[in-house]
The first five atom37 places (N, CA, C, CB, O) and aatype in JSON, in Angstrom:
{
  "aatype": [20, 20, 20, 20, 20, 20, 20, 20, 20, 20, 20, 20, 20, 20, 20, 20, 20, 20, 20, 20, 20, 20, 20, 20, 20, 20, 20, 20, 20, 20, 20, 20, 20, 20, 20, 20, 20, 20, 20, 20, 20, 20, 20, 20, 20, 20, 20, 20, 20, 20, 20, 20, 20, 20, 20, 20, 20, 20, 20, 20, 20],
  "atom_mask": [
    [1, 1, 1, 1, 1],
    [1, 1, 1, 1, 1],
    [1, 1, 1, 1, 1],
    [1, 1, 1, 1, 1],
    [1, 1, 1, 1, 1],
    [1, 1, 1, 1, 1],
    [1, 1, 1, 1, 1],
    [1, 1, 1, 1, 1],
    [1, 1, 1, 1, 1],
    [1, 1, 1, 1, 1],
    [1, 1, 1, 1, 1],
    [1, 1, 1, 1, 1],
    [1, 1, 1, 1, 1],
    [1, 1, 1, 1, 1],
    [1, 1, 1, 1, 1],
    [1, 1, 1, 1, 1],
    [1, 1, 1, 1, 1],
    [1, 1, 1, 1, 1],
    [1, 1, 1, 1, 1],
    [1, 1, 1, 1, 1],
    [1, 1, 1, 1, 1],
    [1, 1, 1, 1, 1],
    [1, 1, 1, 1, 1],
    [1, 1, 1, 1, 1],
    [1, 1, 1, 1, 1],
    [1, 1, 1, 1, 1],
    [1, 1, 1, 1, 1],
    [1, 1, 1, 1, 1],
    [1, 1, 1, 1, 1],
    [1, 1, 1, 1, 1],
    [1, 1, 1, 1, 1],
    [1, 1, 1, 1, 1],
    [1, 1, 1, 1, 1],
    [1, 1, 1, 1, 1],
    [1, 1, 1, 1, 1],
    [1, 1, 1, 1, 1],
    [1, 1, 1, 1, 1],
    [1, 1, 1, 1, 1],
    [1, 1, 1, 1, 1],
    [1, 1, 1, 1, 1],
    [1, 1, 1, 1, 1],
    [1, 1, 1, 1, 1],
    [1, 1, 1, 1, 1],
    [1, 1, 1, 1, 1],
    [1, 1, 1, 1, 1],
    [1, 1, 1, 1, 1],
    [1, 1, 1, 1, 1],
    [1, 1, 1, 1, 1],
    [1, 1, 1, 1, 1],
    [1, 1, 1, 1, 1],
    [1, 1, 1, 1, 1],
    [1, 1, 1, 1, 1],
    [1, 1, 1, 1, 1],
    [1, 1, 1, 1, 1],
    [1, 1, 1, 1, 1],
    [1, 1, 1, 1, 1],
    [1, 1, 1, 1, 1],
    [1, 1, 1, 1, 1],
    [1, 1, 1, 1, 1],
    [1, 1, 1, 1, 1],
    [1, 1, 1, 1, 1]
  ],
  "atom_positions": [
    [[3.46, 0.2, 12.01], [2.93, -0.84, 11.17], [3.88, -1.16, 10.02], [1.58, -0.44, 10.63], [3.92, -2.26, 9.48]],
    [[4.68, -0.05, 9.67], [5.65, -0.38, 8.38], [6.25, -0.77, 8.81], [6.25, 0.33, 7.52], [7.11, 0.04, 9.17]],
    [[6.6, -2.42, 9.3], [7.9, -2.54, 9.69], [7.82, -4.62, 9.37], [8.18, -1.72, 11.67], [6.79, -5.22, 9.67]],
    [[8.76, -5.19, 8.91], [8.8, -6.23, 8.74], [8.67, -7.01, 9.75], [9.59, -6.39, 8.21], [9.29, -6.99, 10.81]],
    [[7.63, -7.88, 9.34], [7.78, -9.55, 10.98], [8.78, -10.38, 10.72], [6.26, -11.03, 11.16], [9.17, -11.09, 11.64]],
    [[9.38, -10.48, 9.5], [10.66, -11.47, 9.26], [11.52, -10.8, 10.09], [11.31, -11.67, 7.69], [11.77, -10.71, 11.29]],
    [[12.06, -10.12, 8.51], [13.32, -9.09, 9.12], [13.81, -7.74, 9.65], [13.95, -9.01, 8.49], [14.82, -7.04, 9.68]],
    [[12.42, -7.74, 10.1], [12.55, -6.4, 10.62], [12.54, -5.24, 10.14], [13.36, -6.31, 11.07], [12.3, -4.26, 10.84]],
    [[12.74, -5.19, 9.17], [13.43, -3.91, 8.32], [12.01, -2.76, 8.3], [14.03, -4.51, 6.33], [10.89, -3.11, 7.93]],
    [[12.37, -1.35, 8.77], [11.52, -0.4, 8.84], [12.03, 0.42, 8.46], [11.0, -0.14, 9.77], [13.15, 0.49, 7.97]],
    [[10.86, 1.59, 8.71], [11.12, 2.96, 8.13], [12.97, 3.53, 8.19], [10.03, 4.07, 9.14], [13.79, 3.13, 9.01]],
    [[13.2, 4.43, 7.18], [14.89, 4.81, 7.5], [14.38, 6.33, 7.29], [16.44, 4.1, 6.19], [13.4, 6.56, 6.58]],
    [[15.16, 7.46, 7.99], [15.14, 8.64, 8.13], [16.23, 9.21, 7.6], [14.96, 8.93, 9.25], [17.21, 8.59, 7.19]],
    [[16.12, 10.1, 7.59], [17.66, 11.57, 6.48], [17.12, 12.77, 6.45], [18.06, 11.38, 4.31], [16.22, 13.31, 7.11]],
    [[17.92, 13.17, 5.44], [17.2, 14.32, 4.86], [17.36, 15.21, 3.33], [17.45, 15.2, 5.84], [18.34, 15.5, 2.64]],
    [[16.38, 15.38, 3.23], [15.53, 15.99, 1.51], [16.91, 17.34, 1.95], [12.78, 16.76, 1.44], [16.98, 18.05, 2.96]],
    [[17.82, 17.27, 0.76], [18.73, 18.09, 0.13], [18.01, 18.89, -1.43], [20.1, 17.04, -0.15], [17.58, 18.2, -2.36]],
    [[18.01, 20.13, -1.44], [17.24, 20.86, -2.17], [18.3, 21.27, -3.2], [16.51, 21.96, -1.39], [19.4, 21.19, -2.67]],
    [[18.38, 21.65, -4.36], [19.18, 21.64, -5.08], [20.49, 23.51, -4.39], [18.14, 21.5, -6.75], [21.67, 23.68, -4.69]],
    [[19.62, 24.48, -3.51], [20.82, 24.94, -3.05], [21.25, 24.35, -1.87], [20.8, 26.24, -2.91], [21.8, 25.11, -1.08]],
    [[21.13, 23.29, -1.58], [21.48, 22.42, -0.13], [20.94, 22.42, 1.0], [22.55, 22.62, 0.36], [21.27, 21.67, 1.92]],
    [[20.12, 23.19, 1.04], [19.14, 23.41, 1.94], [18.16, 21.83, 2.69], [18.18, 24.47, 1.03], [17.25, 21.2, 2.13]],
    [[18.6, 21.65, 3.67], [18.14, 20.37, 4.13], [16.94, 20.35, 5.33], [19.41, 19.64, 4.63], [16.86, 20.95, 6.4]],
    [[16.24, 19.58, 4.8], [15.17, 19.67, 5.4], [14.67, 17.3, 5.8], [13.99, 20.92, 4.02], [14.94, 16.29, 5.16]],
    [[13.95, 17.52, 7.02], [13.6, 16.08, 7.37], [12.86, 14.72, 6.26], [12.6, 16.37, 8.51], [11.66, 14.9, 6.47]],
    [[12.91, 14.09, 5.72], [12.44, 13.09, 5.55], [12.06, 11.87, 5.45], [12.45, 13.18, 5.39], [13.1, 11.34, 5.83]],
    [[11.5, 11.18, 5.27], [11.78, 9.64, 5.76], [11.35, 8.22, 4.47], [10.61, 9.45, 7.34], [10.34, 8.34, 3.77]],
    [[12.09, 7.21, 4.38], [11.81, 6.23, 3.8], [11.25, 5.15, 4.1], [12.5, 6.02, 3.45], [11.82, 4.38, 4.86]],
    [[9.87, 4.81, 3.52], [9.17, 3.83, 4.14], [9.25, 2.79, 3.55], [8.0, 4.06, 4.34], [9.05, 2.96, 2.34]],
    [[9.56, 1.17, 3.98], [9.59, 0.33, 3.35], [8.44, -0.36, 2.62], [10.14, -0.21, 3.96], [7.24, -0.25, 2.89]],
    [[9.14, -1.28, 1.43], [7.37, -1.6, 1.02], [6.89, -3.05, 1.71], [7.1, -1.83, -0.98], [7.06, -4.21, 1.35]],
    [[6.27, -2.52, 2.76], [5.64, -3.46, 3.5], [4.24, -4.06, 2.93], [5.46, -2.85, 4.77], [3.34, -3.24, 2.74]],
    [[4.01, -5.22, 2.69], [2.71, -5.76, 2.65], [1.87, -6.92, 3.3], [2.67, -5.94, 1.67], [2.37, -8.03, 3.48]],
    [[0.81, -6.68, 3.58], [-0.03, -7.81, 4.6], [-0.24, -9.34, 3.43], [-2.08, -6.92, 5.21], [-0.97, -9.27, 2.44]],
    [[0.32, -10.27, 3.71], [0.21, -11.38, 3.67], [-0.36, -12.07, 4.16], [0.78, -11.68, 3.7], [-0.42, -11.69, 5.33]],
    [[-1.13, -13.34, 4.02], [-1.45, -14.76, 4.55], [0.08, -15.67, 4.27], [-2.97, -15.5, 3.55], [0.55, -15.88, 3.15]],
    [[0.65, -16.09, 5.48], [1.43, -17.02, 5.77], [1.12, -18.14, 6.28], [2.14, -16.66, 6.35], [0.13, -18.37, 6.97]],
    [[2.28, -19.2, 5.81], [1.6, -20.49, 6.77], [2.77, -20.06, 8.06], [1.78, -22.62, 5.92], [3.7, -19.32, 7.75]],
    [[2.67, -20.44, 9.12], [3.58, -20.89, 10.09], [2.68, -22.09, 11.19], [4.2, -19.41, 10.91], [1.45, -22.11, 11.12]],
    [[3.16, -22.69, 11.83], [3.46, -24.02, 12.14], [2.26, -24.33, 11.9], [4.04, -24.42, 13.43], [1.31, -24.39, 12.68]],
    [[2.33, -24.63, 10.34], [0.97, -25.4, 9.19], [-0.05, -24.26, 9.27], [0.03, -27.22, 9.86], [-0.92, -24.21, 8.4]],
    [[-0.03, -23.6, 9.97], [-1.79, -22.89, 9.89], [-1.55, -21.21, 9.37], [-2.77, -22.86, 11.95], [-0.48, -20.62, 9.23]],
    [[-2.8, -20.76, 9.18], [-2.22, -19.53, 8.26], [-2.35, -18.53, 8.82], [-2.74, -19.25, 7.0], [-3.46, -18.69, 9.33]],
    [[-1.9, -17.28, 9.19], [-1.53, -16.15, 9.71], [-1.61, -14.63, 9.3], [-0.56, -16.4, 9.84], [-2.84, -14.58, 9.32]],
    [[-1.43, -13.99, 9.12], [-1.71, -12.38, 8.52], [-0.29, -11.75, 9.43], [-3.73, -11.46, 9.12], [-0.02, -11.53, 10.61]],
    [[0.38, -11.62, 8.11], [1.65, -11.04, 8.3], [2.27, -9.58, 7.79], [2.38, -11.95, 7.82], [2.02, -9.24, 6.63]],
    [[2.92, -8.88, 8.47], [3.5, -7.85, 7.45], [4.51, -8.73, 6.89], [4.15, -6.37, 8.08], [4.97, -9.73, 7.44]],
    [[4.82, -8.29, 5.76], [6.12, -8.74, 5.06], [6.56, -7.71, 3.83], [5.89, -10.3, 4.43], [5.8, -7.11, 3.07]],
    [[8.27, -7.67, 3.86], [8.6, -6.44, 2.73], [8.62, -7.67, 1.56], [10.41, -5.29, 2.97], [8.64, -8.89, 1.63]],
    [[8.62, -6.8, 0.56], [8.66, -7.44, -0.91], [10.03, -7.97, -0.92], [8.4, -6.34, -2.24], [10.09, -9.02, -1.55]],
    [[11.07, -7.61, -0.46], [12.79, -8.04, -0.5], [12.35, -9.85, -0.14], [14.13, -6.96, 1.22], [12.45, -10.81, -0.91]],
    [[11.85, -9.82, 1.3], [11.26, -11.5, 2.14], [10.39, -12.29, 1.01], [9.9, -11.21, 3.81], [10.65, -13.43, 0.64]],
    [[9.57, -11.68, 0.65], [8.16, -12.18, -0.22], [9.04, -12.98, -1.54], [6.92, -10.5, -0.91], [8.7, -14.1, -1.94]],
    [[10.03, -12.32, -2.05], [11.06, -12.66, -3.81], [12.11, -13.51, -3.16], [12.07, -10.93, -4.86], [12.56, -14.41, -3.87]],
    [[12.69, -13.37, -1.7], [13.65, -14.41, -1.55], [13.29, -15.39, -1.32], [14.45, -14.3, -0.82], [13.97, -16.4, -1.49]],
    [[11.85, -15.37, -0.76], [11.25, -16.86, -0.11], [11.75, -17.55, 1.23], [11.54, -17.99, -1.13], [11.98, -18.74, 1.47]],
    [[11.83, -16.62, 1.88], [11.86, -16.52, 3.23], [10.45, -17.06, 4.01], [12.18, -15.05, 3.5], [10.26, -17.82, 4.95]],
    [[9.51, -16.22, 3.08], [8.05, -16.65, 4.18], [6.84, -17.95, 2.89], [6.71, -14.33, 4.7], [6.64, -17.97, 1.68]],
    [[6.44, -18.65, 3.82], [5.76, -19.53, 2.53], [4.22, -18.72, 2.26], [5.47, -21.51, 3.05], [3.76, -17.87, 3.02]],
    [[3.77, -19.04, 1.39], [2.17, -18.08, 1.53], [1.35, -19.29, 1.09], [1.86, -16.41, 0.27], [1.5, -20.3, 0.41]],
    [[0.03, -18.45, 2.09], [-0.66, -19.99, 2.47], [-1.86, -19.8, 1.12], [-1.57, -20.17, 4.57], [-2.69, -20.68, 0.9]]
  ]
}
């Protein structure tokens, strides 16, 4: 579900470095949020990241 309908952009993975280096799994989730969009005129329920939402990529209905 975390994952953008524009651009795609989803979760990113690595890993949590502990201050003696000790590495262990973690992951970065994007900030995805459900929107009302228009697309072709009518309105929709979208994921969208906040990066899409400030460039104005998607219109909101």
């Amino acid at each position: 579900m975390a994952k953008c309908d524009v651009c795609g952009k989803g979760a990113h993975f690595g890993n949590k470095v502990s201050h003696s280096h000790r590495r262990s799994n973690r992951i970065w989730k994007s900030n995805v949020k459900s929107v009302r969009c228009k697309v072709n005129g009518t309105s929709k329920r979208m994921y969208v990241c906040t990066s899409c939402l400030r460039s104005g990529k998607v219109e909101r209905a």
